[in-house]
C-alpha positions as CSV (number, residue, x, y, z in Angstrom):
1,X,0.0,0.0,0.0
2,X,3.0,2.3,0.0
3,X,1.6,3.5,-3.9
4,X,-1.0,5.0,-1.4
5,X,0.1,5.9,2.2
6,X,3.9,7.2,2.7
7,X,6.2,5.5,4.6
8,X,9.1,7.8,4.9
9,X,8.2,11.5,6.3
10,X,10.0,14.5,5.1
11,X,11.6,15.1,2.2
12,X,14.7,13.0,1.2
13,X,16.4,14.9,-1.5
14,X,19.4,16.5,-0.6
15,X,20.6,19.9,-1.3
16,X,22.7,18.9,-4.4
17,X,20.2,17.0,-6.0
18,X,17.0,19.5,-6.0
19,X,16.8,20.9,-9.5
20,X,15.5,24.7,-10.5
21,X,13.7,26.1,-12.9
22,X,16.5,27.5,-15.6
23,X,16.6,31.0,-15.4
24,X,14.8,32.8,-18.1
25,X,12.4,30.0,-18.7
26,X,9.2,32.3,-18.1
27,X,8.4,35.6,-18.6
28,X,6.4,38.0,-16.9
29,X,4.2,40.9,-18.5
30,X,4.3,44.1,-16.2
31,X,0.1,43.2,-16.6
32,X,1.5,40.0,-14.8
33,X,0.5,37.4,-17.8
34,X,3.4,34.9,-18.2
35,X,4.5,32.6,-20.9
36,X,7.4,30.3,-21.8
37,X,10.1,31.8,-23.6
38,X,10.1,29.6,-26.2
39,X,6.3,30.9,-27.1
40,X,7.8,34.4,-26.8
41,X,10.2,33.9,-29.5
42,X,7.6,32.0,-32.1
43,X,5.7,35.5,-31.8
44,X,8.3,38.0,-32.4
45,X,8.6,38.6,-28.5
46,X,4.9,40.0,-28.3
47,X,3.1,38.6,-24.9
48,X,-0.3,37.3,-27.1
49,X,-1.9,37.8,-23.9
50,X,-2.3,41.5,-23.8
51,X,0.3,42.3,-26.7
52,X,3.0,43.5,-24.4
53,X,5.9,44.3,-26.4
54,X,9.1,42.4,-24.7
55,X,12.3,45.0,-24.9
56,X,14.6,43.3,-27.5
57,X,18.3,43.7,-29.0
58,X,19.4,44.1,-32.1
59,X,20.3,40.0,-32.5
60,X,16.7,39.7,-32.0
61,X,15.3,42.5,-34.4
62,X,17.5,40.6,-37.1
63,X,16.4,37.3,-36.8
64,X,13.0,38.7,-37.1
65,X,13.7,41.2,-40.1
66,X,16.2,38.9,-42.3
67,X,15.7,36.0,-44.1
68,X,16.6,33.1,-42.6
69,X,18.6,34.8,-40.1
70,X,21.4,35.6,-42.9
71,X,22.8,38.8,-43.3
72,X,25.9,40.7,-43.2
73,X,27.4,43.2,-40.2
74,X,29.1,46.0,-41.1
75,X,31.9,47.4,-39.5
76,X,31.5,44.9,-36.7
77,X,35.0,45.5,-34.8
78,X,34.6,49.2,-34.5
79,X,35.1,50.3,-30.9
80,X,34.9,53.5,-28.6
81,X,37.8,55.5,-27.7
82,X,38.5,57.4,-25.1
83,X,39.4,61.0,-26.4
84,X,38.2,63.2,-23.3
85,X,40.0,60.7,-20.7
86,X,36.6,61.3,-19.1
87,X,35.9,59.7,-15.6
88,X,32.7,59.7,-13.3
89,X,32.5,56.6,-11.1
90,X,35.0,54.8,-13.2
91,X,37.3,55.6,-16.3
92,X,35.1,56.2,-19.1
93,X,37.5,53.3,-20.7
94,X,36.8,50.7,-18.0
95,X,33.1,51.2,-18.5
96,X,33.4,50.5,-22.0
97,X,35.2,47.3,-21.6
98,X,33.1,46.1,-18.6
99,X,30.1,46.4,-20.9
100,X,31.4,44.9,-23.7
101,X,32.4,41.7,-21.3
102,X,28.7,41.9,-20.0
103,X,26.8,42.5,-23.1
104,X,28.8,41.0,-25.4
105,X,28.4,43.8,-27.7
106,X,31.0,46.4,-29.3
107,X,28.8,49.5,-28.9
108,X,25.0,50.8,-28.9
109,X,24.6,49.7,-32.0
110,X,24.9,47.2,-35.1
111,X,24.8,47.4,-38.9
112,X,24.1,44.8,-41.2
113,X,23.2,44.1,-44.6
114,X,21.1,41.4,-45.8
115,X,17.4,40.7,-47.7
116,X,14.0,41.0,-46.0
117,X,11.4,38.9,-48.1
118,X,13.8,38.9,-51.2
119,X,14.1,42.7,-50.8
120,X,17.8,43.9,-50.4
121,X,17.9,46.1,-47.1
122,X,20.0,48.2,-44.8
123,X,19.2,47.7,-41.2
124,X,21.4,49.4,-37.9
125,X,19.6,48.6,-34.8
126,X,20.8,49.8,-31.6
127,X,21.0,48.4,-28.0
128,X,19.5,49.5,-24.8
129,X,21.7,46.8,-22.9
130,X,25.1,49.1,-23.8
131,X,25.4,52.1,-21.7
132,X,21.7,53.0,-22.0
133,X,21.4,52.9,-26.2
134,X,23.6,56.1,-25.8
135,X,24.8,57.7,-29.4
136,X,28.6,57.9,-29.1
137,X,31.3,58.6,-32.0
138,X,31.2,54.7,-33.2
139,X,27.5,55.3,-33.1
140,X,27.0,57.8,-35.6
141,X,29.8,56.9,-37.5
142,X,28.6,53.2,-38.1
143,X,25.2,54.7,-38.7
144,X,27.1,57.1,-41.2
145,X,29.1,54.1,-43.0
146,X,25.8,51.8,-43.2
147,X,24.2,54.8,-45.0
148,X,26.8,55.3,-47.2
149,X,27.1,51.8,-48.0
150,X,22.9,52.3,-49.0
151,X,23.9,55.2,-50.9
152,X,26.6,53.3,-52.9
153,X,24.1,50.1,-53.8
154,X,20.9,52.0,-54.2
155,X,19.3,50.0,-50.6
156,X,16.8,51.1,-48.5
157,X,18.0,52.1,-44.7
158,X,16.2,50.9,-42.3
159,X,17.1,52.7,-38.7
160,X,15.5,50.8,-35.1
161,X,16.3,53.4,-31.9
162,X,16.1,52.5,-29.1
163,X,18.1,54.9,-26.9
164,X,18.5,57.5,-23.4
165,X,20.2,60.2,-26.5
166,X,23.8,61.3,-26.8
167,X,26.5,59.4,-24.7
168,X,27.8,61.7,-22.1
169,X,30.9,61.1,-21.4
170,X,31.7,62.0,-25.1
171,X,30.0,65.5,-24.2
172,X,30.9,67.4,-27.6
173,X,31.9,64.8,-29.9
174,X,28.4,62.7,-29.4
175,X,26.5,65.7,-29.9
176,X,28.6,66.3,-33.7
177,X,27.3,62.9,-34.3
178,X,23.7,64.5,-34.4
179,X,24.3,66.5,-37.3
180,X,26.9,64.0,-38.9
181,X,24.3,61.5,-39.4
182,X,21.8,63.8,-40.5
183,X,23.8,65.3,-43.4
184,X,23.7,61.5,-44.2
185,X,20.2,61.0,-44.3
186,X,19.8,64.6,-46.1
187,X,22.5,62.4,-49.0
188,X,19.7,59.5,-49.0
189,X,16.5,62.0,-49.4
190,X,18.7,63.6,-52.5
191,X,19.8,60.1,-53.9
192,X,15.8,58.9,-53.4
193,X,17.0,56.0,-51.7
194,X,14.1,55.0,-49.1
195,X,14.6,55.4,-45.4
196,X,12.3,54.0,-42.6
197,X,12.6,55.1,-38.7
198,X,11.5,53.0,-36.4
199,X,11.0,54.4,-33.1
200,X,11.0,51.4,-30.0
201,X,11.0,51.8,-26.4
202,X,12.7,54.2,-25.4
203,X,13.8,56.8,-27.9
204,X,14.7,60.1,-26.6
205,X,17.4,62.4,-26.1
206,X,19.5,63.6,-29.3
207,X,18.4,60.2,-31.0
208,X,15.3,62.0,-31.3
209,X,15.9,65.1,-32.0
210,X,18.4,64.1,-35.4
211,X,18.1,60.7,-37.2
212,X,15.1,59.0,-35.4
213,X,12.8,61.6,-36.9
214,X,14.1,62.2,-40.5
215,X,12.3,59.4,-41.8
216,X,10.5,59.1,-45.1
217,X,8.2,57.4,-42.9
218,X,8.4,57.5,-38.9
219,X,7.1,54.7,-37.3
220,X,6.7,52.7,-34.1
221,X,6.1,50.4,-31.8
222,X,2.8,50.3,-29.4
223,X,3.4,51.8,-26.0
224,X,7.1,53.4,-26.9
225,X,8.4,56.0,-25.1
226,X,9.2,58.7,-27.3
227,X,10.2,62.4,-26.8
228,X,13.2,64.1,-25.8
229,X,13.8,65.3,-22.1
230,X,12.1,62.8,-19.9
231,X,8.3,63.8,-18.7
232,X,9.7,64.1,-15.2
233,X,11.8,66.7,-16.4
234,X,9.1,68.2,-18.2
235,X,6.5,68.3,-15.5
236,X,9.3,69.9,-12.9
237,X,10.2,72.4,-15.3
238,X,6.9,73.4,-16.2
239,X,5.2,73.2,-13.1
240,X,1.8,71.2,-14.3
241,X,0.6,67.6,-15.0
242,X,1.6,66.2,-18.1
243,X,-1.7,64.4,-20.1
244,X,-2.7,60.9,-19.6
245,X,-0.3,59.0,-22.1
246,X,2.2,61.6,-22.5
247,X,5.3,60.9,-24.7
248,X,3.7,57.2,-25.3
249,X,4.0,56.4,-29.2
250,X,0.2,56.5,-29.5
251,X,0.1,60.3,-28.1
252,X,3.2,60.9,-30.5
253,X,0.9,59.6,-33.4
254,X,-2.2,61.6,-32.2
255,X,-0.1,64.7,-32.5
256,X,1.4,64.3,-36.0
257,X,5.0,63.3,-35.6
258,X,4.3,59.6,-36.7
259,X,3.2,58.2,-39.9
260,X,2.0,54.9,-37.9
261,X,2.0,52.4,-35.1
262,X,3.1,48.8,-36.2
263,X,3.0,45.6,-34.5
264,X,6.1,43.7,-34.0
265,X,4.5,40.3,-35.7
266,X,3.5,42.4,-38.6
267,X,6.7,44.3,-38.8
268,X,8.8,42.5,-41.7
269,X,5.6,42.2,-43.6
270,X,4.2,45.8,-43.3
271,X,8.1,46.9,-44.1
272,X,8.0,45.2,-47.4
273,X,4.7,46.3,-48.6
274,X,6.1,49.5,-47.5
275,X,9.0,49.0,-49.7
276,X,7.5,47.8,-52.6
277,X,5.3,50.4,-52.7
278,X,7.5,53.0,-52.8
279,X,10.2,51.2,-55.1
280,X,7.1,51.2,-57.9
């Protein structure tokens, strides 16, 4: 009868034997729906729950955008420097290679080259994990270099922020790249080459105010925090309540400064109707 009645009380497992859950099994909605990673990935990182856009990376935005997975990085090697000598908590140079070790990243952002439904394509898609999305020198030049390399084979740029603005502790030379990369972009409009801005959670900062908003078409994600100084700033400076929704991408697209919202599932879809449409 032991199948029904047990013999031995407590529990007999030691310590070293118990297994966990793997870390990064689940995931948790901030509405507090959760669902297997796995699930999460087969639906472009969108909870189907309540269609909570997960925070993604640029490794994730190109396995969604490019066939296959298959594309080419640009300039892939290209690393910050420290010309300032600048130091807060810690050498500006010990903070770069401390978050290079952790996120396994070279800088803020990445530039690659590849096709998107048969459609050749430009993407640079920055990271949030590397000091805050922050636009550095090897940001705006690598955003440069991938629109030149658009420029030189007739491709349409496609530019995902996702970024806290210029990187501080470059003070002058990441506010140059503001106006570096939109003399770029002003090449692109004069070659008629396409360019798409997609706007993810958060854009803000100097991000916004140059490239992230010289689109042909502005876009963005649902829910994205988009402006430029941060609405607590805002509301301290101007001494009132900001509206219900302030800054959220669906606000930004009430008040004119988006073309449209997009779904993440839809993304590589809508993009190459997009595309197709305006390469006819």
């Amino acid at each position: 009868m032991a199948w029904f009645k047990r013999t031995d009380k407590g529990i007999k497992t030691s310590t070293a034997e118990k297994k966990d859950t793997p870390d990064g099994l689940w995931f948790k909605t901030p509405n507090g729906n959760i669902i297997h990673t796995r699930e999460l990935k087969n639906n472009a990182y969108v909870c189907p729950d309540d269609d909570f856009h997960v925070k993604i990376g640029s490794k994730e935005y190109f396995e969604i955008l490019f066939d296959n997975n298959k594309f080419t990085e640009l300039d892939k090697d290209m690393k910050s420097g420290d010309p300032l000598k600048f130091s807060d908590t810690k050498p500006y140079s010990s903070r770069i290679t401390e978050t290079i070790k952790k996120s396994e990243l070279n800088d803020a952002v990445r530039t690659a080259h590849g096709k998107m439904n048969g459609l050749e394509i430009v993407v640079a898609c920055m990271d949030f994990n590397f000091i805050g999305g922050s636009m550095g020198s090897v940001v705006g030049e690598k955003i440069s270099r991938a629109i030149d390399y658009s420029l030189k084979n007739k491709v349409p740029f496609l530019m995902i922020s996702k970024s806290g603005g210029a990187r501080m502790m470059e003070a002058g030379f990441s506010l140059m790249q503001m106006a570096k990369t939109s003399a770029k972009l002003a090449l692109l409009d004069q070659a008629g080459i396409p360019y798409i801005s997609l706007l993810t959670d958060p854009t803000t900062g100097g991000v916004t105010a140059s490239y992230a908003m010289l689109g042909d078409f502005n876009i963005a994600e649902p829910g994205a925090l988009i402006g430029f100084a941060g609405p607590r700033v805002i509301r301290e400076t101007i001494g009132k309540d900001l509206p219900k929704g302030f800054q959220s991408s669906e606000f930004v697209l009430e008040h004119g400064f988006l073309d449209f919202i997009i779904d993440r599932r839809q993304l590589k879809s809508r993009l190459t109707t997009l595309l197709n449409l305006l390469n006819n």
